[in-house]
C-alpha positions as CSV (number, residue, x, y, z in Angstrom):
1,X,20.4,23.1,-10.2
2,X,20.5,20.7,-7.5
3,X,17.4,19.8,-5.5
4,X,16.7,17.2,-2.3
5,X,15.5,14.3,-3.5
6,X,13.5,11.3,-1.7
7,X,15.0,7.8,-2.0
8,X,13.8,4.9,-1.0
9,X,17.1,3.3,1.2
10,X,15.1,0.1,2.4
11,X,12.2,-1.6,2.7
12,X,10.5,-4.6,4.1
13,X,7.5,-6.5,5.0
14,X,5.5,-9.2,7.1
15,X,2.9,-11.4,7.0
16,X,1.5,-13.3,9.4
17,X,2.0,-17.2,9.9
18,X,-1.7,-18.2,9.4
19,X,-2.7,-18.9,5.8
20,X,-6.2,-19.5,4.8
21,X,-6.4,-20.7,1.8
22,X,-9.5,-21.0,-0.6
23,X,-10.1,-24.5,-0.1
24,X,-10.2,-23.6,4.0
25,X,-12.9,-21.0,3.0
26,X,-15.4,-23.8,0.8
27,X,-15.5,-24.6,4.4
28,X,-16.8,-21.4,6.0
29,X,-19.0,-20.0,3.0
30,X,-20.6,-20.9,-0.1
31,X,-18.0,-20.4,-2.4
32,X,-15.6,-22.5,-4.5
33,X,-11.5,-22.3,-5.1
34,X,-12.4,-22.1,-9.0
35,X,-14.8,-19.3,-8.6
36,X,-12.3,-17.0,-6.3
37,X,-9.8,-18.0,-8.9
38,X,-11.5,-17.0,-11.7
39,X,-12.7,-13.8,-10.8
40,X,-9.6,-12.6,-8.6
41,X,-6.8,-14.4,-8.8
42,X,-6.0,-15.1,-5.5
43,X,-4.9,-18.1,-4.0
44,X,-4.6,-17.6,-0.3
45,X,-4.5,-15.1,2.2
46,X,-2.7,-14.5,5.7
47,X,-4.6,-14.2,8.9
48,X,-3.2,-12.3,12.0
49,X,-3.1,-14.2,15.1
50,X,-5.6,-13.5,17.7
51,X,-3.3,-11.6,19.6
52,X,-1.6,-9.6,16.8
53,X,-2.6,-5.9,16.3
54,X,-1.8,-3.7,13.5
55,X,1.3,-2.5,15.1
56,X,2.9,-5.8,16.1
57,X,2.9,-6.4,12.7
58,X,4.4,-2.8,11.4
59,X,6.7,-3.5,13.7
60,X,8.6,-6.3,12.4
61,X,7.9,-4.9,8.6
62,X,9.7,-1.5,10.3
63,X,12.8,-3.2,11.6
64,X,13.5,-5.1,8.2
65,X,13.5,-2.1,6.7
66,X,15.5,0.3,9.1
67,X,18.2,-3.3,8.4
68,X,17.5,-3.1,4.7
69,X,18.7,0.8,4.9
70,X,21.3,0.4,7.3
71,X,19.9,2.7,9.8
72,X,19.4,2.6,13.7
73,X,15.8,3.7,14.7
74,X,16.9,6.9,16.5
75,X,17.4,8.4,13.2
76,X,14.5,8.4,11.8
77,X,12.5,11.8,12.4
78,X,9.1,11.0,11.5
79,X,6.8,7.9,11.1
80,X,3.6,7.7,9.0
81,X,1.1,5.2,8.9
82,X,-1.0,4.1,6.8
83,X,-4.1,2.3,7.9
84,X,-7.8,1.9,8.3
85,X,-7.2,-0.8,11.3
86,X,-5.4,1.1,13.8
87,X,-5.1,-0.6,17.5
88,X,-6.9,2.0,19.1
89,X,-9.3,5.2,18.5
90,X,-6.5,7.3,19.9
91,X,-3.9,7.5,20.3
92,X,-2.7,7.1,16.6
93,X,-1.0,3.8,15.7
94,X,2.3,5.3,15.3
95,X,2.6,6.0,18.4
96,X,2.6,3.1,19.7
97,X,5.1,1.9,16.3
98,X,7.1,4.3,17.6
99,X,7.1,3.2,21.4
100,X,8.1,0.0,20.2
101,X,10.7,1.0,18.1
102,X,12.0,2.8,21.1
103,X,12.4,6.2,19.1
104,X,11.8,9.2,21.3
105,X,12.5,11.9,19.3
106,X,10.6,13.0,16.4
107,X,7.0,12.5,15.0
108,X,4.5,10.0,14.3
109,X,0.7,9.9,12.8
110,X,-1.7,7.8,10.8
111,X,-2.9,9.0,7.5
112,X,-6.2,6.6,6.9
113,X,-7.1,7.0,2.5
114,X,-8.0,3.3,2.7
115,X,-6.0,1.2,0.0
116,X,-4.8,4.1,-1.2
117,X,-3.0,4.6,1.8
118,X,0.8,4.0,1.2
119,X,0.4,6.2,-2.0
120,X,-0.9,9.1,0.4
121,X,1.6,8.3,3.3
122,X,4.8,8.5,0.4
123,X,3.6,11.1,-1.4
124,X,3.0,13.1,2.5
125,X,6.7,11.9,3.4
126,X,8.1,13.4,0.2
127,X,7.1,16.7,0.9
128,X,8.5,16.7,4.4
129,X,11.9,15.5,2.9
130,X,11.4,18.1,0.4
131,X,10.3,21.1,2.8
132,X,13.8,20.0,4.6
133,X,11.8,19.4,7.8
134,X,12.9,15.4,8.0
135,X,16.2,13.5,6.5
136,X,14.7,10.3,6.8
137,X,11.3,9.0,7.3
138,X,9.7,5.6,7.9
139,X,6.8,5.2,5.7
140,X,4.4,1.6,6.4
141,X,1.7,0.6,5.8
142,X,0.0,-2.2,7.9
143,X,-3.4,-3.5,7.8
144,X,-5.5,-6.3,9.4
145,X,-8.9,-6.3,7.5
146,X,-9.7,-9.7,9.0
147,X,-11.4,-7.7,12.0
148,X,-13.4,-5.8,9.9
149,X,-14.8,-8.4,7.0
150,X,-18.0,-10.0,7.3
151,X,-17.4,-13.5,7.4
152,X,-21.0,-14.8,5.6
153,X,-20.8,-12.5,2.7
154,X,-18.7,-14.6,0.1
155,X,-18.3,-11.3,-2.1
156,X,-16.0,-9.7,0.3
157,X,-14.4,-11.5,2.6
158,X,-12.9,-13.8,-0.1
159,X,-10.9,-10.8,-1.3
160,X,-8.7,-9.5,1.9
161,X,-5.5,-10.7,3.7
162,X,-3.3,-9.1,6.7
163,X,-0.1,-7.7,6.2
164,X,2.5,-5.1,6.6
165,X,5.3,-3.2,4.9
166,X,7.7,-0.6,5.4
167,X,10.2,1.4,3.5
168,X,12.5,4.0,4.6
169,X,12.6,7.8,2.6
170,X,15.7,9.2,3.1
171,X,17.1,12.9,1.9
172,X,19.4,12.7,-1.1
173,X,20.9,15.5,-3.6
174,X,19.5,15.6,-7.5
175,X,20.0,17.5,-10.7
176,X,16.6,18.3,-10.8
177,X,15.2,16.0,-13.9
178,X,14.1,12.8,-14.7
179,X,17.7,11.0,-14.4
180,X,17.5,11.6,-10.8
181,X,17.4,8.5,-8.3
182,X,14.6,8.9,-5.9
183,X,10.5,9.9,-6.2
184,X,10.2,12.7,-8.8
185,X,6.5,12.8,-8.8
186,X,3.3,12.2,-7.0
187,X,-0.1,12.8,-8.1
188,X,-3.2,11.8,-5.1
189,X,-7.1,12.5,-5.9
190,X,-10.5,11.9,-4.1
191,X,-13.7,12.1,-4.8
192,X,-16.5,11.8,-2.0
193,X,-19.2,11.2,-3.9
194,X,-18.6,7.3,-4.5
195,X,-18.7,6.2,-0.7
196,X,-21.4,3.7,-1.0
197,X,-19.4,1.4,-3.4
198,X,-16.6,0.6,-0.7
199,X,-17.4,1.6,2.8
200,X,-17.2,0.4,6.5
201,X,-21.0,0.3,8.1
202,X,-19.7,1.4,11.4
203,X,-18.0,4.0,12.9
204,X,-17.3,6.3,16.2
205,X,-19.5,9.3,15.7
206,X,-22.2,7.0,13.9
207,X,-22.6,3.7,15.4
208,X,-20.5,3.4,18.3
209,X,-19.2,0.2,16.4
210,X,-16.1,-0.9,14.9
211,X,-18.7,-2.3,11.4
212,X,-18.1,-4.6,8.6
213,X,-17.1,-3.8,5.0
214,X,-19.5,-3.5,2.1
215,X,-18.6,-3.5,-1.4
216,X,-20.4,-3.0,-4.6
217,X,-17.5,-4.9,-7.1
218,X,-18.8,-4.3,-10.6
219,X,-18.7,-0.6,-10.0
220,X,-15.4,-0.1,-7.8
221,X,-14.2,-2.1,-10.7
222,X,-14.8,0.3,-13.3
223,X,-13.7,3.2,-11.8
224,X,-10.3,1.4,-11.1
225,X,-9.1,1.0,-14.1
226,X,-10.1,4.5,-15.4
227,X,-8.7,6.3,-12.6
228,X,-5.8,4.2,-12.0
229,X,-4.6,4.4,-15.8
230,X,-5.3,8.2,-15.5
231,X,-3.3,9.2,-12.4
232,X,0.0,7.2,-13.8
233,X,-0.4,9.6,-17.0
234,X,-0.1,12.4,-14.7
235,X,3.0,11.2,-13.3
236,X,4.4,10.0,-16.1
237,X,3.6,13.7,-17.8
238,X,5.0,15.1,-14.6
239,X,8.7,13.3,-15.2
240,X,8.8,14.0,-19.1
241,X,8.1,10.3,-19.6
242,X,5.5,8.0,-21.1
243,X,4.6,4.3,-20.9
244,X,7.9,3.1,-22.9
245,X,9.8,4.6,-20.3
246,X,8.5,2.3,-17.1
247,X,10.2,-0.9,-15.9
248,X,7.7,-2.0,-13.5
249,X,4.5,-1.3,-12.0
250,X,3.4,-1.8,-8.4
251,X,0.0,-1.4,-8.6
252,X,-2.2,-2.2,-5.5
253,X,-3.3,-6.0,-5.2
254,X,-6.7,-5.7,-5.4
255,X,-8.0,-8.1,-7.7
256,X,-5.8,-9.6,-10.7
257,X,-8.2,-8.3,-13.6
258,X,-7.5,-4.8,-12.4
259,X,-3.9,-5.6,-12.2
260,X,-4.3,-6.6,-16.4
261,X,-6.8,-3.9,-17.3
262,X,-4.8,-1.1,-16.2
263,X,-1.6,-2.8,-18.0
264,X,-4.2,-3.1,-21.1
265,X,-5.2,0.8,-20.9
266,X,-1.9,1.6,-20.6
267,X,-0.4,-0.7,-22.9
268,X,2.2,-1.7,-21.0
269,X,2.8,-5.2,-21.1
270,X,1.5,-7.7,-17.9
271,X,4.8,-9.3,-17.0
272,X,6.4,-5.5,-15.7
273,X,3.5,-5.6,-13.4
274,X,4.9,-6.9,-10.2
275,X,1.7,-9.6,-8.6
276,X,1.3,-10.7,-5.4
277,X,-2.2,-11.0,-5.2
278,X,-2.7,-14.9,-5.3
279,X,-0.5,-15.1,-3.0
280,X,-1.3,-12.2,-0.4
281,X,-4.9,-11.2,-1.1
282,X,-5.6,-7.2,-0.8
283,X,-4.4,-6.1,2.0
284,X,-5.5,-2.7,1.6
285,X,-2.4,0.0,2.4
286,X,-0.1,-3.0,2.9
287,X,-0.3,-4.2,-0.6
288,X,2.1,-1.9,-2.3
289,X,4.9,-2.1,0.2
290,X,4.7,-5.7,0.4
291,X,4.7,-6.1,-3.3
292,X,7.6,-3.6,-3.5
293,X,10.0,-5.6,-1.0
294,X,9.0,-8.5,-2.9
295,X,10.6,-7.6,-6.2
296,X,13.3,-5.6,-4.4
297,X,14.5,-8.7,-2.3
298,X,14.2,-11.3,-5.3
299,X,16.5,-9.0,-7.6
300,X,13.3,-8.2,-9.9
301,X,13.9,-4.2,-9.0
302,X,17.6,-2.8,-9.9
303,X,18.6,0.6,-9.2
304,X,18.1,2.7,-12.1
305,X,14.7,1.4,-12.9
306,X,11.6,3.5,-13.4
307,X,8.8,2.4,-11.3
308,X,5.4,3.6,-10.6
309,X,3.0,3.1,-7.7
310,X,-0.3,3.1,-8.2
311,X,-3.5,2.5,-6.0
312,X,-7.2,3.0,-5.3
313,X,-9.2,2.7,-2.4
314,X,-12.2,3.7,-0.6
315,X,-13.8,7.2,-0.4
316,X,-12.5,7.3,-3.0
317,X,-9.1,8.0,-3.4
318,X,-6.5,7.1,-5.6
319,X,-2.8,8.2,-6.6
320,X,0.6,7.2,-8.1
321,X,4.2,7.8,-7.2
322,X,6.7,7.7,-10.0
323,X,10.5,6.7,-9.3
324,X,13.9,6.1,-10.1
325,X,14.5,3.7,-8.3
């Protein structure tokens, strides 16, 4: 039986030119390079310009990958976004993606789950591809959480980067089972209740103010690695597969003993995690796509492979894709 599959034909990424590293932050707050180390992983992170927005830097990550898929932007027939630092209120930030792009035709929105974000925007892609109502779709996501950190709290804004990166979906023929190339499942979740761990304290309809993050670690931490190693059960049940079956994960780059306790829980062994983290920070719906093109451009990710997504954020959400890739 043949069905439509979605592949992933290209991807790509950006980051901006300013590092800060974690010696440049003993300088701004009460923290040490050893500490930061120790308890995330990460090295350094990159700073947007003052005069970078969100979409300057999708952009760039959405042109490498339109090159990486061999494809002229006119052909793409819909854009999603994901991010929870778009330029503007309205309109949405792929809009103005698209403007830039110089693509007239099609559609374009913002899905906002937080760092679960790229997860939502592929899974939401997929089903358009599926559904038959897009051929090929531009997924990013882009994020500059260096707006919205408060720079005196050492507990968060140690933890967050800027980035971007973009892959296209394209439309491709299957068999219909696990062999296939392309996404063969996707599993997203929420669950409202848990706001106060990981929220923004500003907003439109509340404050009238952009706010500043707040995060209670020791308890996003433990639902992570509970609902992270869950979801990627689900997908892997979806596909007739289990944990011997994967060739690398592509977990969100929140925090390094995340990365390890959801390899742990799922006993699959830390080096077929793909980590950026030292080197990028979180960058929230950025992380995956910029991890992906990564291991994709350094020959780390073949065709053939079996890789899973997997991310949590905010709200909360969570969710996995599972591919052939």
């Amino acid at each position: 039986m043949s069905v439509i599959r979605s592949v992933i034909t290209g991807t790509g990424s950006y980051l901006p030119k300013q590092i800060l590293t974690n010696s440049d932050l003993e300088k701004k707050v009460d923290t040490t390079d050893e500490w930061i180390i120790e308890r995330t992983g990460i090295k350094q992170r990159h700073i947007a310009a003052e005069d970078e927005v969100t979409s300057d830097l999708a952009v760039i990550a959405a042109k490498r990958a339109l090159e990486s898929a061999s494809l002229d932007p006119n052909q793409i027939d819909l854009i999603i976004l994901a991010t929870s630092t778009a330029d503007q209120t309205f309109p949405s930030t792929a809009t103005t993606i698209q403007r830039k792009l110089g693509i007239t035709g099609g559609a374009a929105f913002d899905i906002q789950a937080v760092c679960s974000g790229f997860v939502y925007a592929l899974t939401t892609a997929d089903n358009f591809i599926k559904a038959g109502q897009a051929k090929h779709v531009l997924v990013i996501g882009a994020e500059i959480f260096s707006r919205i950190l408060d720079w005196e709290d050492r507990t968060t804004c140690v933890l967050f980067g800027d980035g971007a990166g973009a892959v296209v979906l394209s439309s491709q023929n299957g068999v219909g089972n696990n062999t296939d190339q392309g996404l063969l499942s996707s599993r997203i979740h929420s669950d409202g209740r848990y706001n106060e761990l990981l929220f923004v304290d500003g907003g439109v309809s509340s404050t009238g103010t952009v706010g500043q993050l707040r995060m209670k670690g020791r308890e996003v931490f433990r639902h992570a690695i509970v609902n992270l190693a869950s979801v990627v059960g689900e997908v892997l049940e979806d596909s007739n597969m289990s944990s011997e079956n994967i060739d690398w994960i592509v977990p969100h780059q929140a925090n390094k003993r995340i990365l390890d306790g959801t390899a742990r829980k799922l006993k699959v062994a830390t080096n077929k995690v793909i980590v950026t983290v030292e080197k990028h920070a979180n960058t929230s719906a950025a992380s995956i796509p910029l991890a992906l093109d990564e291991a994709v451009k350094d020959g780390r990710i073949t065709r053939g492979q079996v890789v899973i997504l997997e991310a949590m954020g905010g709200g909360f959400t969570w969710g996995a894709c599972l591919l052939r890739w």
